[in-house]
C-alpha positions as CSV (number, residue, x, y, z in Angstrom):
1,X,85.8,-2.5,-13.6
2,X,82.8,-0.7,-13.1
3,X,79.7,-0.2,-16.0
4,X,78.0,2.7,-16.9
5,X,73.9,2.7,-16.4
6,X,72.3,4.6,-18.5
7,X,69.7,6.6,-16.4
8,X,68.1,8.9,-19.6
9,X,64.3,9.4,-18.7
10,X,61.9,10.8,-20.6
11,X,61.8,14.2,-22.2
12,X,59.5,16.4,-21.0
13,X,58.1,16.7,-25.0
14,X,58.0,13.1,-24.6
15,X,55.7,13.4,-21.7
16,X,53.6,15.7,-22.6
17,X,52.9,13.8,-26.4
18,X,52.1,10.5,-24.2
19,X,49.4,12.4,-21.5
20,X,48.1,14.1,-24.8
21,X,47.4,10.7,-26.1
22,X,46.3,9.2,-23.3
23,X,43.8,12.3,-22.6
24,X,42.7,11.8,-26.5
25,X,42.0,7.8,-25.4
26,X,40.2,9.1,-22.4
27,X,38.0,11.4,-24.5
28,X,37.3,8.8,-27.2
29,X,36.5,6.1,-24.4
30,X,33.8,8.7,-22.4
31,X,32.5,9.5,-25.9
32,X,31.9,5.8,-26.7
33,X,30.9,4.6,-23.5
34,X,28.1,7.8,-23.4
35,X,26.7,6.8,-26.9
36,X,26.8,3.3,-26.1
37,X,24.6,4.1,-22.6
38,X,22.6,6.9,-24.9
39,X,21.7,3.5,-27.3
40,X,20.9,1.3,-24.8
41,X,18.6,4.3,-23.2
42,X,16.8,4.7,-27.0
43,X,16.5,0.8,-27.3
44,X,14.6,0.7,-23.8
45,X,12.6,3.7,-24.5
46,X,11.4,1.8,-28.2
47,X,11.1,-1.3,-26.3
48,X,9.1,0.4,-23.6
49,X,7.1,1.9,-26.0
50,X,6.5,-1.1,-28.1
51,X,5.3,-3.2,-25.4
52,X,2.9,-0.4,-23.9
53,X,1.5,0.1,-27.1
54,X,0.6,-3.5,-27.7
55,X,-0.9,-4.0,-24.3
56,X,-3.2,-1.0,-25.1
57,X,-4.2,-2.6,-28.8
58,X,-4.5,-5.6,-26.9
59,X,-7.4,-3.7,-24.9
60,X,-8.8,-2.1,-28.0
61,X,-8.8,-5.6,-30.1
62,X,-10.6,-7.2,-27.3
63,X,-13.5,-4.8,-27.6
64,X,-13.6,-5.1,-31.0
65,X,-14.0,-8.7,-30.7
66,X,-16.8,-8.6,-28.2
67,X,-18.7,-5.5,-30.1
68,X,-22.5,-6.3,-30.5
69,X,-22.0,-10.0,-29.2
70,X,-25.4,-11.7,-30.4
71,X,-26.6,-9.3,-32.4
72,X,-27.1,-8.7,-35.8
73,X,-24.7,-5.1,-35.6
74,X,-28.4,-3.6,-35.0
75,X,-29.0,-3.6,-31.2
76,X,-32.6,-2.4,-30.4
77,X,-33.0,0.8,-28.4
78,X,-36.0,2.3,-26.4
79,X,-35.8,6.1,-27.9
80,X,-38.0,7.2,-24.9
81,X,-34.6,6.8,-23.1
82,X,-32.7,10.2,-23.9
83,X,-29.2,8.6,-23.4
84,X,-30.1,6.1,-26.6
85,X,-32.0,8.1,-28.3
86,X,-29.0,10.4,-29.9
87,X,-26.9,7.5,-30.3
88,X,-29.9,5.6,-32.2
89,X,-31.1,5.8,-36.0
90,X,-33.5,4.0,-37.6
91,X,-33.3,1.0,-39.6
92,X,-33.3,1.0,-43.3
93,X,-35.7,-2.4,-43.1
94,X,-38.6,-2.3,-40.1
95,X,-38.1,0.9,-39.5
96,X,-37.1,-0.6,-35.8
97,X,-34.7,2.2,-33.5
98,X,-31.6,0.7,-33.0
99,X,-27.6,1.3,-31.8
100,X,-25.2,0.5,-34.5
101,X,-22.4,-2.1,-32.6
102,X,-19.8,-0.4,-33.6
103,X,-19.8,3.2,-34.6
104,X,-16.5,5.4,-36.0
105,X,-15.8,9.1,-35.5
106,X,-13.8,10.1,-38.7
107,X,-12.0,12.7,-38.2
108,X,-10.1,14.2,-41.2
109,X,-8.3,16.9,-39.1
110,X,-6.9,14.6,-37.0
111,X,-7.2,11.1,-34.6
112,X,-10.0,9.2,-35.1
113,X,-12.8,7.7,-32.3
114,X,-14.0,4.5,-31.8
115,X,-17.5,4.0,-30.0
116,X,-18.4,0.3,-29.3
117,X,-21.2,-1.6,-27.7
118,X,-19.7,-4.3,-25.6
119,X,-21.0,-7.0,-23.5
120,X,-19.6,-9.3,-21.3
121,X,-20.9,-12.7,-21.7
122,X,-19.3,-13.9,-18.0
123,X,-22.1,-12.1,-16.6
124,X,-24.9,-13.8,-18.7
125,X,-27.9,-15.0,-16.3
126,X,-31.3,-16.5,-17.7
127,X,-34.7,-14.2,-17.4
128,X,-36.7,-16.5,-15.4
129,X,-39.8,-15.1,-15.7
130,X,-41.4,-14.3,-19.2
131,X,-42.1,-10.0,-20.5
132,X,-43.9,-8.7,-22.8
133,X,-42.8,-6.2,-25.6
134,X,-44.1,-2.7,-24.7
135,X,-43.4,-3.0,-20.9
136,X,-40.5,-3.2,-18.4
137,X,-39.0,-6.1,-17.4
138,X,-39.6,-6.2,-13.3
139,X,-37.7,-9.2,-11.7
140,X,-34.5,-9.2,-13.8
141,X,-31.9,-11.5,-12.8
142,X,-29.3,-9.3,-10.2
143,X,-26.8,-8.2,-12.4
144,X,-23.7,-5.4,-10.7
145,X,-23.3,-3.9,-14.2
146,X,-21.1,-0.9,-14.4
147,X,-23.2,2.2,-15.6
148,X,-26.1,-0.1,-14.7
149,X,-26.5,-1.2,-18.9
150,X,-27.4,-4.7,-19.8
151,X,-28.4,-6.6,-23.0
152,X,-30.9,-8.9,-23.6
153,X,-30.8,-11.6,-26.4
154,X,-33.7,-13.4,-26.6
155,X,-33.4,-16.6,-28.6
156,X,-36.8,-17.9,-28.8
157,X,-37.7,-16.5,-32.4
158,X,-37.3,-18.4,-35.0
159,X,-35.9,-16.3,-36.9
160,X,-33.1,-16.3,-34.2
161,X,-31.5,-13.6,-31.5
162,X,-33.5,-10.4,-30.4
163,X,-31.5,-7.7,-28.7
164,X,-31.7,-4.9,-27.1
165,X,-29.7,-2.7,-24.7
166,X,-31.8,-2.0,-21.5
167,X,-31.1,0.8,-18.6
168,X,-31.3,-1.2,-15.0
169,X,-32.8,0.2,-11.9
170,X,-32.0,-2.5,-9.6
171,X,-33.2,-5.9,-11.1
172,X,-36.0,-3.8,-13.6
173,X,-35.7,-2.6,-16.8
174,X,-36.1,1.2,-17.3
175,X,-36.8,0.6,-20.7
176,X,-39.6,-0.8,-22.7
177,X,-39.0,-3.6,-24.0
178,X,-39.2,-3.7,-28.3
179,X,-40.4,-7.6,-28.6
180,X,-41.2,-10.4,-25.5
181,X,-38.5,-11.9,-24.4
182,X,-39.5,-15.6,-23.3
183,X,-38.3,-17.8,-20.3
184,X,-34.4,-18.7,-20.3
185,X,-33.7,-15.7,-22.5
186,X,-29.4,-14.3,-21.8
187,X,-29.2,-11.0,-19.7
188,X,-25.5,-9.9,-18.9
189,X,-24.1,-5.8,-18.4
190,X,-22.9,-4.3,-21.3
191,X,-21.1,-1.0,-21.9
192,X,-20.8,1.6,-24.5
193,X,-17.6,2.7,-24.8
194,X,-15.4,5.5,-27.0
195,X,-12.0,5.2,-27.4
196,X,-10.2,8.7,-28.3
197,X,-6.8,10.6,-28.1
198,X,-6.7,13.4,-25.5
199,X,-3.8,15.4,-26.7
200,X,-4.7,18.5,-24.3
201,X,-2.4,18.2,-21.9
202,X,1.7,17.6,-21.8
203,X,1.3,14.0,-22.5
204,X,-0.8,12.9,-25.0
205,X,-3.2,9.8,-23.9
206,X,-5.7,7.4,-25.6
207,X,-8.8,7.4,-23.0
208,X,-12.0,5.1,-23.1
209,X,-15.3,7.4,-21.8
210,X,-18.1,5.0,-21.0
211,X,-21.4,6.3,-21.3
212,X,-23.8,6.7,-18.4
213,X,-27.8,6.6,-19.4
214,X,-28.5,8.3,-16.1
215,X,-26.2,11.1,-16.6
216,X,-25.1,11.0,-20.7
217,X,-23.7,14.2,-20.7
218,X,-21.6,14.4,-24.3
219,X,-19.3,12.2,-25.3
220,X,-19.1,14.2,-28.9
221,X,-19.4,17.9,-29.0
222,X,-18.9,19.8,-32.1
223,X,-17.2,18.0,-35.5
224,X,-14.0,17.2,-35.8
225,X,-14.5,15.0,-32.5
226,X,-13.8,16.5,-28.9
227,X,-14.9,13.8,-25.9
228,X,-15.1,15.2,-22.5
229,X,-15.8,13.6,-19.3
230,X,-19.5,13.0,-18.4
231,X,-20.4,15.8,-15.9
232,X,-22.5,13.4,-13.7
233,X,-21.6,9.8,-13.1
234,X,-19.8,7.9,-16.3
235,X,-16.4,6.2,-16.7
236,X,-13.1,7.8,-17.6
237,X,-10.2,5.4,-18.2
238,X,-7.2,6.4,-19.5
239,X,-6.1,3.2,-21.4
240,X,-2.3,4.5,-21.9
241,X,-0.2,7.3,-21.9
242,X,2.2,8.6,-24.6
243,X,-0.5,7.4,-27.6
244,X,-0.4,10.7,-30.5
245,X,-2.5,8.9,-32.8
246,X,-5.4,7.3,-33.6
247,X,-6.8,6.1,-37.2
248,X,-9.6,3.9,-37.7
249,X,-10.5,1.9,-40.9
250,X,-13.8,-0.2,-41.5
251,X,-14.8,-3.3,-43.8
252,X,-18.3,-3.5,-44.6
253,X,-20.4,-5.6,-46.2
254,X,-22.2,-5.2,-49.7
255,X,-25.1,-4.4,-48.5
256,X,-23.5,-0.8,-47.1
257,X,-22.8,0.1,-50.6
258,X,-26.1,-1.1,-51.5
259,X,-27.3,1.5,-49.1
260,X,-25.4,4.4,-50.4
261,X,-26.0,3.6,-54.1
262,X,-22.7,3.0,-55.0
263,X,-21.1,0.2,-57.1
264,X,-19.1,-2.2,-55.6
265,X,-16.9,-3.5,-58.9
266,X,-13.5,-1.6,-58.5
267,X,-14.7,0.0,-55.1
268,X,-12.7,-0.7,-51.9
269,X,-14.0,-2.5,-49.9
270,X,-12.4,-0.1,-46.6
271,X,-14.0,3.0,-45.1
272,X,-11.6,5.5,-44.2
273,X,-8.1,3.7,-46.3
274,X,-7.1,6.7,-47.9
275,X,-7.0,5.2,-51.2
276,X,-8.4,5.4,-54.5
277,X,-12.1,3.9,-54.1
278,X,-12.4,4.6,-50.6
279,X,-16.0,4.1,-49.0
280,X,-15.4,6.4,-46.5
281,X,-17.3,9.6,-47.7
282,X,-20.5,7.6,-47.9
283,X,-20.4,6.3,-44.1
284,X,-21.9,9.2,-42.4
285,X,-22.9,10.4,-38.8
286,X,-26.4,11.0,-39.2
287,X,-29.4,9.8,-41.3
288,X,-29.4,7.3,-43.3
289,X,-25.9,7.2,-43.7
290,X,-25.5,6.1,-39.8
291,X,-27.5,3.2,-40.4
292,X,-24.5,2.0,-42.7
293,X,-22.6,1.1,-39.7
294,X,-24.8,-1.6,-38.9
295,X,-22.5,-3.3,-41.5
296,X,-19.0,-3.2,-40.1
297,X,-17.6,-6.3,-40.0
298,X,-14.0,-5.9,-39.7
299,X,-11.7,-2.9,-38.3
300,X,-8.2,-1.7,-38.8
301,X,-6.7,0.1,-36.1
302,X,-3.5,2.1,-36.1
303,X,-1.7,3.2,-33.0
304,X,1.3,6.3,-33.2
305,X,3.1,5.4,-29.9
306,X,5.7,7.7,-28.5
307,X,8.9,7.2,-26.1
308,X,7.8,9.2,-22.8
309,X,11.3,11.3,-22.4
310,X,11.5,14.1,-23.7
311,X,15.2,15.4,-25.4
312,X,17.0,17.5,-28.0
313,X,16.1,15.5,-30.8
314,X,15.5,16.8,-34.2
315,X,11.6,17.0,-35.7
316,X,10.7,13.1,-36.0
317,X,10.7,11.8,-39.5
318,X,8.6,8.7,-38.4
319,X,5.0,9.8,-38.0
320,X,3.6,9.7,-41.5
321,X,0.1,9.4,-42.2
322,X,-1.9,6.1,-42.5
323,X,-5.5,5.3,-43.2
324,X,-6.9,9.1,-44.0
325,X,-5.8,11.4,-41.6
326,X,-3.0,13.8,-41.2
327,X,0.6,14.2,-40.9
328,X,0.9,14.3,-36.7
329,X,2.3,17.6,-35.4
330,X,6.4,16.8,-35.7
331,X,7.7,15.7,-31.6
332,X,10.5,16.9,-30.6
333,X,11.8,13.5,-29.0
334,X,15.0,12.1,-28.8
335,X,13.0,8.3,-29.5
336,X,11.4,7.3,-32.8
337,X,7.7,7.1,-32.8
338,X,5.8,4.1,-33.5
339,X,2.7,3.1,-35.5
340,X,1.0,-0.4,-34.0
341,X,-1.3,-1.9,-36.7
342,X,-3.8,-4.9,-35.3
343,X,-7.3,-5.8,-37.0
344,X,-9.7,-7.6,-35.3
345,X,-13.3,-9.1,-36.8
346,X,-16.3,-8.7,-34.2
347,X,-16.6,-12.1,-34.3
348,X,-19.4,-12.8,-31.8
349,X,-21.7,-11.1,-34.3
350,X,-24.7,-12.5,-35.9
351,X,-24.6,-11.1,-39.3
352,X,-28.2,-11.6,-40.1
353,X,-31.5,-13.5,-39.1
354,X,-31.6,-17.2,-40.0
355,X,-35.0,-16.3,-42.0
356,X,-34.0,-12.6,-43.2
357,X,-33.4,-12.8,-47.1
358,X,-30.0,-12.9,-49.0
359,X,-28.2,-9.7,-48.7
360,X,-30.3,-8.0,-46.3
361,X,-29.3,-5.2,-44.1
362,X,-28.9,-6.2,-40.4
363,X,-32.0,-5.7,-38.1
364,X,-32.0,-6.1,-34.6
365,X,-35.2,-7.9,-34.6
């Protein structure tokens, strides 16, 4: 007795519903797997962009911290020298011609700037001969300072730390010196240096211009700020790429309100915050108001950091405005921008004269 097998296949409607689901489980898969490679993508690009940014504060907190190292936030100039004498005002007390350590750009219109006097104490070598204010030091110690710039903190008064940034030629002083500087005195390069935003070309960059006294050029030309290169000699670095935006806030002492006339009860105590009570409007760029500067003692920079590739994103939603300054143009990205925060206290500073009265504004000497 033989038994039937049933040989029934599928249906061809059977067929075509199972390759229409399987098609629909293909789709769904690519779809997921894309978005899942598209995340991963947008989570390296933020991480990327995180860790570049921080480096690049890293940099900029670091020259903060060094800004006007022995000095009072007054660092003595000789105006005869062209290249200091645009950068210098006088002081409110002594009437002495002096740098302020750290100087800010405010720029309402857009980024900020950031110039800073900054030394670097691993190249400190003793004078070992004594110079008298008035003259040039011959028979400096042999520095290889970048720019040829060097300060020179003389400790011998007792009253405590003269400064003052010198032009070298060699191992002499180009400058006169503005008090004697006795035997054993410190003598290590220094740099002046302006941090900015370049957003001119396809990719925006935060670059540091170091000034050159032999060949100044203009690091500021016109108001709002616009840096260019030095045409002769100088330093161009460009810190980081992919930086939109740069905003700047300053702490200063009492004494800066002092200066300006203005009451310090309710006032903040932050130039540039954007907030009710901000000092910024009476921390100029020239005059009197310059010499307020001498006063910084703490800074508040903000970093807008954005993802280098460019997509079909929508208008970023991200880039709000901090400190005072404006909204930054929408970027069509398909990566979130980011702002880094870091504040940093020039810490090196001496904030006044053992013998200089309560309260009073910083000198240089």
């Amino acid at each position: 007795m033989t038994s039937k097998i049933n040989r029934r296949g599928f249906t061809l409607v059977e067929m075509m519903v199972a390759v229409a689901v399987g098609a629909i489980c293909v789709v769904v898969a690519a779809k997921v797997g894309v978005n899942i490679v598209r995340l991963n993508s947008r989570a390296r690009e933020v991480n990327d962009s995180l860790v570049r940014t921080r480096l690049i504060t890293r940099q900029l907190r670091d020259d903060i911290r060094m800004a006007g190292y022995g000095t009072t936030g007054a660092i003595g100039v000789d105006v005869g020298n062209a290249a200091w004498a645009g950068l210098s005002v006088v002081t409110p007390v002594g009437g002495f011609n002096a740098i302020p350590a750290i100087y800010g750009f405010n720029n309402p219109a857009g980024p900020d700037a950031i110039q800073m006097v900054v030394p670097d104490p691993r190249s400190s070598l003793p004078t070992l001969a004594a110079h008298n204010q008035g003259g040039v030091a011959v028979g400096l110690p042999p520095l290889a300072c970048p720019n040829n710039v060097a300060l020179i903190i003389d400790h011998s008064a007792p009253a405590g730390g003269r400064t003052q940034i010198i032009q070298l030629a060699g191992t002499n002083s180009v400058d006169a010196l503005q008090f004697n500087v006795a035997v054993g005195s410190e003598v290590m390069c220094a740099r002046i240096s302006t941090y900015w935003v370049d957003n001119a070309g396809p990719t925006p960059l935060l670059r540091r211009s170091d000034l050159n006294p032999a060949a100044p050029g203009a690091l500021v030309a016109g108001f709002p700020a616009t840096f260019r290169v030095p045409a002769v000699g100088g330093g161009v670095d460009v810190v980081g790429p992919g930086i939109v935006d740069l905003q700047i806030a300053y702490q200063v002492t009492t004494e800066a309100y002092n200066m300006a006339g203005v009451g310090v009860a309710g006032a903040s105590f932050w130039a540039f915050d954007g907030r009710p009570g901000d000092f910024g409007a009476s921390m100029g760029t020239a005059g009197a108001a310059k010499a307020r500067w001498f006063e910084v003692r703490n800074v508040r920079a903000n970093l807008l950091a954005r993802a280098m590739n460019k997509g079909p994103g929508g208008t970023n939603k991200q880039a709000v405005a901090v400190e005072d300054g404006p909204v930054p143009p929408g970027v069509n990205l398909t990566t979130s921008m980011q702002w880094i925060s870091a504040g940093e206290s020039p810490i090196n500073l001496r904030y006044f004269d053992m013998g200089a009265p309560a309260n009073a504004p910083a000198e240089p000497y």
